[in-house]
mmCIF file of the C-alpha atoms, coordinates in Angstrom:
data_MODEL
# 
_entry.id   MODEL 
# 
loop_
_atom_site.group_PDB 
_atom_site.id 
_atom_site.type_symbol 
_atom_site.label_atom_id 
_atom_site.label_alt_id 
_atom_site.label_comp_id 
_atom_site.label_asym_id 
_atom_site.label_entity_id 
_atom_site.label_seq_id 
_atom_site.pdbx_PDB_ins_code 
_atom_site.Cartn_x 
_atom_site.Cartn_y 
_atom_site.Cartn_z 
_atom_site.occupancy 
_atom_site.B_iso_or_equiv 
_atom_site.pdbx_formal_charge 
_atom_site.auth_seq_id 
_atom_site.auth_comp_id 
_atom_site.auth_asym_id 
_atom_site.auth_atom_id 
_atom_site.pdbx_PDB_model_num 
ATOM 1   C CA . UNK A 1 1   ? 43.093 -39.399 48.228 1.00 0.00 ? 1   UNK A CA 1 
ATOM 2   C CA . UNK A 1 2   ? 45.048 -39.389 51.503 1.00 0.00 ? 2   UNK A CA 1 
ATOM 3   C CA . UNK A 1 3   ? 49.084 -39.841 51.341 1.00 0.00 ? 3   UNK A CA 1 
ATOM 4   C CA . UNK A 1 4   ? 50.047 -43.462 51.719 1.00 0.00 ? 4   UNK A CA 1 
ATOM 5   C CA . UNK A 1 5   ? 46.088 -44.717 50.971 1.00 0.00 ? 5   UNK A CA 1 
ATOM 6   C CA . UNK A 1 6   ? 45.609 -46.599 47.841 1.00 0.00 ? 6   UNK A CA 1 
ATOM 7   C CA . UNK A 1 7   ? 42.474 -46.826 45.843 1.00 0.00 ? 7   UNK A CA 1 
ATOM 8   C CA . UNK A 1 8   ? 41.122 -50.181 45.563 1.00 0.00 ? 8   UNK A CA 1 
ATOM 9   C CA . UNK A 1 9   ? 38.005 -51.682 43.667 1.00 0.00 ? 9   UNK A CA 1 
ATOM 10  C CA . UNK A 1 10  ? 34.425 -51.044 44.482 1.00 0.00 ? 10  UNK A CA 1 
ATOM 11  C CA . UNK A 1 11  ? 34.431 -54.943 44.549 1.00 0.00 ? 11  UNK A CA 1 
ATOM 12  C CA . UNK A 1 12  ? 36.795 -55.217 47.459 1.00 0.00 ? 12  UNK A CA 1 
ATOM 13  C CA . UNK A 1 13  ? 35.619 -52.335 49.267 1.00 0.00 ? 13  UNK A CA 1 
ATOM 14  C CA . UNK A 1 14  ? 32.554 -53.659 49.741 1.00 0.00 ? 14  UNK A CA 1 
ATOM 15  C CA . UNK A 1 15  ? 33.999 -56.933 50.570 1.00 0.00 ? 15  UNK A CA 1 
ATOM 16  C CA . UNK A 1 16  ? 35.610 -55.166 53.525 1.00 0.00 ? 16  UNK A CA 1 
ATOM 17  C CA . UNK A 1 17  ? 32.792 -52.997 54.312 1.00 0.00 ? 17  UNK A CA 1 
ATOM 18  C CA . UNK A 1 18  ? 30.196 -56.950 54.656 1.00 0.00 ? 18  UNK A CA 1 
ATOM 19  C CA . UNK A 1 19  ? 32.894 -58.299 56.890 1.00 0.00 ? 19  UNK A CA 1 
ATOM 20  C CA . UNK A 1 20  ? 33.200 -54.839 59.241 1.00 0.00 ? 20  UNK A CA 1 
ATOM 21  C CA . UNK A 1 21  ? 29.129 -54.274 59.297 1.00 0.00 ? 21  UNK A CA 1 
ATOM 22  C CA . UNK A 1 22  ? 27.477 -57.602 58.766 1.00 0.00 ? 22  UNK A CA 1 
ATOM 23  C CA . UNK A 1 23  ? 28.504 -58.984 61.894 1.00 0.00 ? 23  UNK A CA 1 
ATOM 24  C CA . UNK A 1 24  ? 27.473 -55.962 63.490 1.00 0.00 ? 24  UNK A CA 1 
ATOM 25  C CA . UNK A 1 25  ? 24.239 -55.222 61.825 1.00 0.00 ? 25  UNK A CA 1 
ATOM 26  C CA . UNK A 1 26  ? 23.337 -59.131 62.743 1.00 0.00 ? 26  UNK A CA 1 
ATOM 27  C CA . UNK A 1 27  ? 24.020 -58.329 66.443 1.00 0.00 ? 27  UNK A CA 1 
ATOM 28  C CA . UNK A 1 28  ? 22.280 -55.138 66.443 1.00 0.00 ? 28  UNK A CA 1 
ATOM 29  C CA . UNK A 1 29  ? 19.119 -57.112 64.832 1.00 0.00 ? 29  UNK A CA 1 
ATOM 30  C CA . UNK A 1 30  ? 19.160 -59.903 67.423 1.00 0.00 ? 30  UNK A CA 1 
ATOM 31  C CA . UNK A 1 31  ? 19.214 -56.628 70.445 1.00 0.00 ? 31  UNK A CA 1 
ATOM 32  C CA . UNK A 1 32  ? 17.045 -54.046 69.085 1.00 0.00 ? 32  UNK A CA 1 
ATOM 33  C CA . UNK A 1 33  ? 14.785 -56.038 66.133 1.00 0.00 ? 33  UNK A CA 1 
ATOM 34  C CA . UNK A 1 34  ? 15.627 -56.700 62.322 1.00 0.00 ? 34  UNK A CA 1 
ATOM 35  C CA . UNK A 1 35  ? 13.135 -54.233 60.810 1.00 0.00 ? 35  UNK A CA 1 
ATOM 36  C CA . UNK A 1 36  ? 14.165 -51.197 62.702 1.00 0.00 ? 36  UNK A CA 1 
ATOM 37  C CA . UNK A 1 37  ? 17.407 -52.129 62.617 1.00 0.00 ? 37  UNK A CA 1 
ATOM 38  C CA . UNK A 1 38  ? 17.503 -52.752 59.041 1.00 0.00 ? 38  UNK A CA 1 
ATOM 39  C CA . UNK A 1 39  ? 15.838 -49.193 58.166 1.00 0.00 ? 39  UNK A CA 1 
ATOM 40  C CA . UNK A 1 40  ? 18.538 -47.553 60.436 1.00 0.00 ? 40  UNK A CA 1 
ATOM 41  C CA . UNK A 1 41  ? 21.386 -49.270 58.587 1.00 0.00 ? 41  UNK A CA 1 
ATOM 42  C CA . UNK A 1 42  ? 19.756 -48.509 55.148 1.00 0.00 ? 42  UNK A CA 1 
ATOM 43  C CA . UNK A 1 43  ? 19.000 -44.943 55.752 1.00 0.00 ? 43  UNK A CA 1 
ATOM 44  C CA . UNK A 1 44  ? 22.426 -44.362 57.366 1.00 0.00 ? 44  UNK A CA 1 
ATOM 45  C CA . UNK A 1 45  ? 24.014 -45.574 54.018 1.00 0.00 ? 45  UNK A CA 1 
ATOM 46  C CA . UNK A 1 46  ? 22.021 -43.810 52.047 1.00 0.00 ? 46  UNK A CA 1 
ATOM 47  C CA . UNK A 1 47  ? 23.364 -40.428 53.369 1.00 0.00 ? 47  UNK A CA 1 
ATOM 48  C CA . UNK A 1 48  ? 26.961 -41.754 53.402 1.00 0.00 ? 48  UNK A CA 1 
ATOM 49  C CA . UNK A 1 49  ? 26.406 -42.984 49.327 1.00 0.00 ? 49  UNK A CA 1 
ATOM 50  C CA . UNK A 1 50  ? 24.316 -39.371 49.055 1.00 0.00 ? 50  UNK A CA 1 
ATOM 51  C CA . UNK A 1 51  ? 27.450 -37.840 50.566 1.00 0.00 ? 51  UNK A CA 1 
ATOM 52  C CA . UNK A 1 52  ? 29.843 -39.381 48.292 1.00 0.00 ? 52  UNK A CA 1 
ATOM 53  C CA . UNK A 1 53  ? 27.696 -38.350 44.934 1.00 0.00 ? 53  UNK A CA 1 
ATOM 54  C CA . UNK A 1 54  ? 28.027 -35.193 46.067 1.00 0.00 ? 54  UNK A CA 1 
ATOM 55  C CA . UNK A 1 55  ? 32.243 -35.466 46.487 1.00 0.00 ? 55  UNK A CA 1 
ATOM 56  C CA . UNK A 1 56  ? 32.263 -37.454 42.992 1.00 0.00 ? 56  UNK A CA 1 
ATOM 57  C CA . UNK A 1 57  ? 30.489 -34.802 41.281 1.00 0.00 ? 57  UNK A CA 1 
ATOM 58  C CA . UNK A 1 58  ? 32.220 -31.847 43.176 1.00 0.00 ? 58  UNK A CA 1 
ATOM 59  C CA . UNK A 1 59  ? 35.711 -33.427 41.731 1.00 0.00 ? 59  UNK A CA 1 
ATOM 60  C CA . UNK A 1 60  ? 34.648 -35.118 38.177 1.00 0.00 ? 60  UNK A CA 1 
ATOM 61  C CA . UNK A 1 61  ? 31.530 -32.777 37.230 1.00 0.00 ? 61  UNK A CA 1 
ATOM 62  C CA . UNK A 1 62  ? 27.675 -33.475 37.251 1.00 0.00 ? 62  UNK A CA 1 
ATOM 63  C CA . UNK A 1 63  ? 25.848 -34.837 34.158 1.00 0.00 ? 63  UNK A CA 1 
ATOM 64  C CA . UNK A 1 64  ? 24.876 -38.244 32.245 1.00 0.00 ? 64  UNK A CA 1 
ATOM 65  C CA . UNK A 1 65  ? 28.434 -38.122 30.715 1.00 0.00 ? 65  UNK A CA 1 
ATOM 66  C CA . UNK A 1 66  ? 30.131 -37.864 33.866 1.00 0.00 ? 66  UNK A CA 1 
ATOM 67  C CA . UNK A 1 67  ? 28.300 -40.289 35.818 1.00 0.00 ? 67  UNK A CA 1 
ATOM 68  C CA . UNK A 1 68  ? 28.984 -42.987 32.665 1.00 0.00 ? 68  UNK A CA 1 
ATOM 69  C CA . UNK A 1 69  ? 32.856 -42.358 32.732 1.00 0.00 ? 69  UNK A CA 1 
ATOM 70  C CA . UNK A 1 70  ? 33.613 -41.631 36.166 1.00 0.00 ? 70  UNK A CA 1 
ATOM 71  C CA . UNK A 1 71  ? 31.298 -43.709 38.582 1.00 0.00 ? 71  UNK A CA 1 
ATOM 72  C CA . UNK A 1 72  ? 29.804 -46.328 36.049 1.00 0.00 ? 72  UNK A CA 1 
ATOM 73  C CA . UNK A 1 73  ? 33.101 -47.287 35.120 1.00 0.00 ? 73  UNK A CA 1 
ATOM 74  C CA . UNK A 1 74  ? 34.711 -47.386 38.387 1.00 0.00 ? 74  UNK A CA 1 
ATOM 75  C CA . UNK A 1 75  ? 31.218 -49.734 39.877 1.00 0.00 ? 75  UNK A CA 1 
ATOM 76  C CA . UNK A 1 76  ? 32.364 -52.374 37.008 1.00 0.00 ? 76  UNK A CA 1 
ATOM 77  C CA . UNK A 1 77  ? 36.121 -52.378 37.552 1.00 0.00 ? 77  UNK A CA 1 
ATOM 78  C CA . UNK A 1 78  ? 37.606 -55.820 37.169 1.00 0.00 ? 78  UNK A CA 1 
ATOM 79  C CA . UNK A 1 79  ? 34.393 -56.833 35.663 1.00 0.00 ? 79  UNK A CA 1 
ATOM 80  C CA . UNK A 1 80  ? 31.950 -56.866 38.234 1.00 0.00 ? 80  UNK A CA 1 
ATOM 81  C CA . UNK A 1 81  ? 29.084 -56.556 36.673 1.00 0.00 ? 81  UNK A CA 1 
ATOM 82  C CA . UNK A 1 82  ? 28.226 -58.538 33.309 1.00 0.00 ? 82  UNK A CA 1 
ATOM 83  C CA . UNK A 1 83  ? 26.209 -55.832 31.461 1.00 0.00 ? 83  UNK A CA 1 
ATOM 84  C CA . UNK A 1 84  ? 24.042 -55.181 27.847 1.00 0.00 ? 84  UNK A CA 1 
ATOM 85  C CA . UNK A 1 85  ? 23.712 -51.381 27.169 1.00 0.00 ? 85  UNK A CA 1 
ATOM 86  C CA . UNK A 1 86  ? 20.498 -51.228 25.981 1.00 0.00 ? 86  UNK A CA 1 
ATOM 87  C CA . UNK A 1 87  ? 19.991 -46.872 25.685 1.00 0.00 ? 87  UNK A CA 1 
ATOM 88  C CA . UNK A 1 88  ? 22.587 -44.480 25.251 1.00 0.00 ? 88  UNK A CA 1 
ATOM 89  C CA . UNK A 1 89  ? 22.445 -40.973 24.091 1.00 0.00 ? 89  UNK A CA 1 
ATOM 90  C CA . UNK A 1 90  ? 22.769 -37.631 25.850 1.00 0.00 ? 90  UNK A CA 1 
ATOM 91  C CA . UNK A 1 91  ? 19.370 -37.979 27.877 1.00 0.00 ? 91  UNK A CA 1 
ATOM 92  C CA . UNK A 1 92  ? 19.187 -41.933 28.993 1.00 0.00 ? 92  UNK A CA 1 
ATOM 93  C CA . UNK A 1 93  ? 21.838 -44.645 29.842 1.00 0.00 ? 93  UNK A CA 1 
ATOM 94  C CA . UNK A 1 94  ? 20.050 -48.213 30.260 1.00 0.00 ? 94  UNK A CA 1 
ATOM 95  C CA . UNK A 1 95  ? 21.220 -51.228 30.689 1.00 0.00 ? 95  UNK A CA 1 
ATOM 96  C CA . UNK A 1 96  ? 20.907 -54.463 32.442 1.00 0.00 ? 96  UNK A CA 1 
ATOM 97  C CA . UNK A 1 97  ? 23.189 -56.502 34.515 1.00 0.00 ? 97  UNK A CA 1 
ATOM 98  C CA . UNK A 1 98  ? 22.744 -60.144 34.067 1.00 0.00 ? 98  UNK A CA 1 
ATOM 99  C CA . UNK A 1 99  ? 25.270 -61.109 36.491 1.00 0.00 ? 99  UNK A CA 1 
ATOM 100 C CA . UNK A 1 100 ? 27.232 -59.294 39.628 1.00 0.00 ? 100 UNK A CA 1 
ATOM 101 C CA . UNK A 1 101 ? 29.634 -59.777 41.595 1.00 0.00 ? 101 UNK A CA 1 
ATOM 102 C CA . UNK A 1 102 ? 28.225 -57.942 44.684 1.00 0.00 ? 102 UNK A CA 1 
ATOM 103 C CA . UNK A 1 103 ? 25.573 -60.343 44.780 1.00 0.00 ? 103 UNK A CA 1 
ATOM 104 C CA . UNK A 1 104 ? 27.501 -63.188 44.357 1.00 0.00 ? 104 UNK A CA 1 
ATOM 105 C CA . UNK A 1 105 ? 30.180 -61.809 46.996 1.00 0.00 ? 105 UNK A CA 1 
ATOM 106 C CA . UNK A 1 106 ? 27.347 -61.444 49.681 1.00 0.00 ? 106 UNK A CA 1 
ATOM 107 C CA . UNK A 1 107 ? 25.793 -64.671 49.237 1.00 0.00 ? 107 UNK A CA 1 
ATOM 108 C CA . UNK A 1 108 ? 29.259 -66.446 49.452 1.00 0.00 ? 108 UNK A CA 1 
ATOM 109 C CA . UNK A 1 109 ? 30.096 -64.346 52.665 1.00 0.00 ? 109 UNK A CA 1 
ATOM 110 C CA . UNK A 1 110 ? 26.531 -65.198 54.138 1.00 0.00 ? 110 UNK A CA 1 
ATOM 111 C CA . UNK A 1 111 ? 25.076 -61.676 54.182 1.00 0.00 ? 111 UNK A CA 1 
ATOM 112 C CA . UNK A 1 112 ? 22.707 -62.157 50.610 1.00 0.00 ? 112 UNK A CA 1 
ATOM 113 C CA . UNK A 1 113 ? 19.751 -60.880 52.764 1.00 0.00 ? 113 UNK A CA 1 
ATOM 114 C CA . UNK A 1 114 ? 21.582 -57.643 53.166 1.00 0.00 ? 114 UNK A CA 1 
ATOM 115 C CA . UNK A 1 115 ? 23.369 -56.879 49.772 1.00 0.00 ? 115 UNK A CA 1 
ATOM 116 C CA . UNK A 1 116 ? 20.595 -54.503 49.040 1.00 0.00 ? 116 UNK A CA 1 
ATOM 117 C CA . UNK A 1 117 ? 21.014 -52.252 52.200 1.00 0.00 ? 117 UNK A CA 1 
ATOM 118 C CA . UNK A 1 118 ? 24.198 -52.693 51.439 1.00 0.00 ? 118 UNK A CA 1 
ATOM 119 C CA . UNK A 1 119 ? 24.504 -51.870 48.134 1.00 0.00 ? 119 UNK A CA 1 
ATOM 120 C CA . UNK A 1 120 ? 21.848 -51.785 46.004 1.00 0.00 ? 120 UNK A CA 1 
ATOM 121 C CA . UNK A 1 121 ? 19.886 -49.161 48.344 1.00 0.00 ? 121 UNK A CA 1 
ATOM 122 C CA . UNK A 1 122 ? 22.470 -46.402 47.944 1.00 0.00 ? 122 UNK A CA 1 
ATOM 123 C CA . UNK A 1 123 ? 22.494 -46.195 44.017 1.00 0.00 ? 123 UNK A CA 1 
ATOM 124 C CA . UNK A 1 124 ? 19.569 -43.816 44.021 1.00 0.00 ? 124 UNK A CA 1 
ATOM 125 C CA . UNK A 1 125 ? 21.188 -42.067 47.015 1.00 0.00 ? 125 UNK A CA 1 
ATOM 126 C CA . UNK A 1 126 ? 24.243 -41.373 45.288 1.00 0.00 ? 126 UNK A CA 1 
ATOM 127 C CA . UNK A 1 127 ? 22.935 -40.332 42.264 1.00 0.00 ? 127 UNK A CA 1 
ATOM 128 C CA . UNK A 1 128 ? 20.784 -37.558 44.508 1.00 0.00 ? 128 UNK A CA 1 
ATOM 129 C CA . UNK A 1 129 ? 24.234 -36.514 45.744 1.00 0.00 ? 129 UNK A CA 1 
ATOM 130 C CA . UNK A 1 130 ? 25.799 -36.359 42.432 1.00 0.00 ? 130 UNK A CA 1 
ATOM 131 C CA . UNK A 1 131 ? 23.486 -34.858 39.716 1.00 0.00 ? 131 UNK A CA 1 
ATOM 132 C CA . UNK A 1 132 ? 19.937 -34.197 41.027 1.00 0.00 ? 132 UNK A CA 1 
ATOM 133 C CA . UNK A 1 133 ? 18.502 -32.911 37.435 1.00 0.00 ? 133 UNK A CA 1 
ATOM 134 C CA . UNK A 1 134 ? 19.427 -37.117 37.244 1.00 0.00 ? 134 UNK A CA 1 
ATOM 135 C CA . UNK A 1 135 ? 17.425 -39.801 38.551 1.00 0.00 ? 135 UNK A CA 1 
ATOM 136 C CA . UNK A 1 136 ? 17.597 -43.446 38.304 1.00 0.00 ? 136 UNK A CA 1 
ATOM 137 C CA . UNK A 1 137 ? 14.732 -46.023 37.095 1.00 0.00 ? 137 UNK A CA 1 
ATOM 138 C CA . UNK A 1 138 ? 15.185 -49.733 38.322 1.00 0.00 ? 138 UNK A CA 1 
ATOM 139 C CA . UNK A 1 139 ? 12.485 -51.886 38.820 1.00 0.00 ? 139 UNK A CA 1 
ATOM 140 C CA . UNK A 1 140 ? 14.357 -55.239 39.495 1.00 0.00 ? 140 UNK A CA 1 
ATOM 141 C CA . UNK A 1 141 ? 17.848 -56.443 41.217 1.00 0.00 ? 141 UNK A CA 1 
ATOM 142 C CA . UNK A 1 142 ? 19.835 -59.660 41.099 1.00 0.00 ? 142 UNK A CA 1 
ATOM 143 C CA . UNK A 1 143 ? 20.389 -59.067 44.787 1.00 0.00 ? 143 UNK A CA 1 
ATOM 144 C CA . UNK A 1 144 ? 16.675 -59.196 45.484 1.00 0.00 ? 144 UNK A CA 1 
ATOM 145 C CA . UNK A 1 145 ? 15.994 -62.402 43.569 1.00 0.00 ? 145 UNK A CA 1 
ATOM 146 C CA . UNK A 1 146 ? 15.275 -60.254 40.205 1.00 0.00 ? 146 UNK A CA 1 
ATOM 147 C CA . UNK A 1 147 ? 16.391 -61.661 36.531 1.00 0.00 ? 147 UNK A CA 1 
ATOM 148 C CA . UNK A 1 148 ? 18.140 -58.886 36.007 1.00 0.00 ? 148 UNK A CA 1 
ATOM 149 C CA . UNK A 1 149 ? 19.389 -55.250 37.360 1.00 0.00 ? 149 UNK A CA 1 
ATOM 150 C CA . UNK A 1 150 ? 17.670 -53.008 35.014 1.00 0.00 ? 150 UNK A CA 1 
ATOM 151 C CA . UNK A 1 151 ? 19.563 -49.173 35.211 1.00 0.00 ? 151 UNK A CA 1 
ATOM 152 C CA . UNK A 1 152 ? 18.136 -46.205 33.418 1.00 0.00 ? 152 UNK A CA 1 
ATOM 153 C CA . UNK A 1 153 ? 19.380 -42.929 34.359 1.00 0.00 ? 153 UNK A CA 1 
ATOM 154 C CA . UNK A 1 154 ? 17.785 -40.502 32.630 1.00 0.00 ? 154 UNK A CA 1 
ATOM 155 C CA . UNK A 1 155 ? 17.929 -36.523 32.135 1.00 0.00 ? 155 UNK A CA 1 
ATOM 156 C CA . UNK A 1 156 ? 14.583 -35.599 34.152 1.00 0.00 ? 156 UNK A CA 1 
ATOM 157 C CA . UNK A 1 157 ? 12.382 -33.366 32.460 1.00 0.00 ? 157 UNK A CA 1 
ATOM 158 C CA . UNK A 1 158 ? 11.364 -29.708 32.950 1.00 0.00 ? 158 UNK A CA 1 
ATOM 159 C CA . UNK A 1 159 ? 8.308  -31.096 35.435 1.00 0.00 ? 159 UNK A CA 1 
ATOM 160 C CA . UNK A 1 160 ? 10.549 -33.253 37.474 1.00 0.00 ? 160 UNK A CA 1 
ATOM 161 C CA . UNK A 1 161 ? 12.835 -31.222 38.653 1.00 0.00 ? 161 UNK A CA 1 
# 
């Protein structure tokens, strides 16, 4: 970390990240069109979030361990998410979050139709950064209107990698 910078919660860095980009992804989708715009915006995330696995794992370590102590733990600070482990050994880590805080921050700020780009679109990203013999399984998000965020990362096997 940079001398006289002080690390704050996922939470509130997204909170200022909505304010600084919303206003300017809305803008840019009014000018140039929403769907081109939006897959400009979500790609360009993706590489910053890829980027970042990448950092987390070159200063904490790769692996299913790491990710749970280091980056899990850090996503969920001041209780973020409301979560039920459902899997948890040394080749998966499920579980599903029944309520979060992301979600709930966009929609309050006005920018629910794009918490996923947001967020919710760089988790695979990161993870690609930070362990690649890792991959994540989702299938739903509250973000997107789903019951449920349902997380497995999971060791790939011999024939995934």
């Amino acid at each position: 970390m940079r001398e006289n910078f002080k690390e704050i919660p996922l939470l509130q860095q997204r909170e200022i990240e909505i304010k600084a980009i919303g206003p300017l992804l809305r803008a840019f989708c009014r000018e140039f069109g929403e769907e081109r715009v939006r897959d400009v915006a979500r790609r360009a995330l993706q590489e910053i979030s890829r980027e970042l696995g990448a950092k987390s794992s070159a200063g904490f370590g790769g692996g299913l361990e790491s990710l749970k102590k280091n980056c899990v733990e850090k996503w969920n600070e001041g209780g973020a998410l409301k979560s039920t482990v459902k899997e948890d050994d040394e080749k998966c880590f499920a579980f599903d979050v029944s309520e979060c805080a992301f979600a709930k921050l966009y929609s309050e700020l006005g920018y629910g139709d794009i918490g996923a780009i947001v967020s919710c679109d760089r988790d695979a990203s990161f993870l690609e950064g930070f362990d690649s013999s890792l991959k994540l399984e989702r299938t739903e998000t509250l973000m997107e209107g789903g019951k449920r965020c349902d997380f497995c990362y999971r060791v790939k096997k011999e024939d995934e990698k």
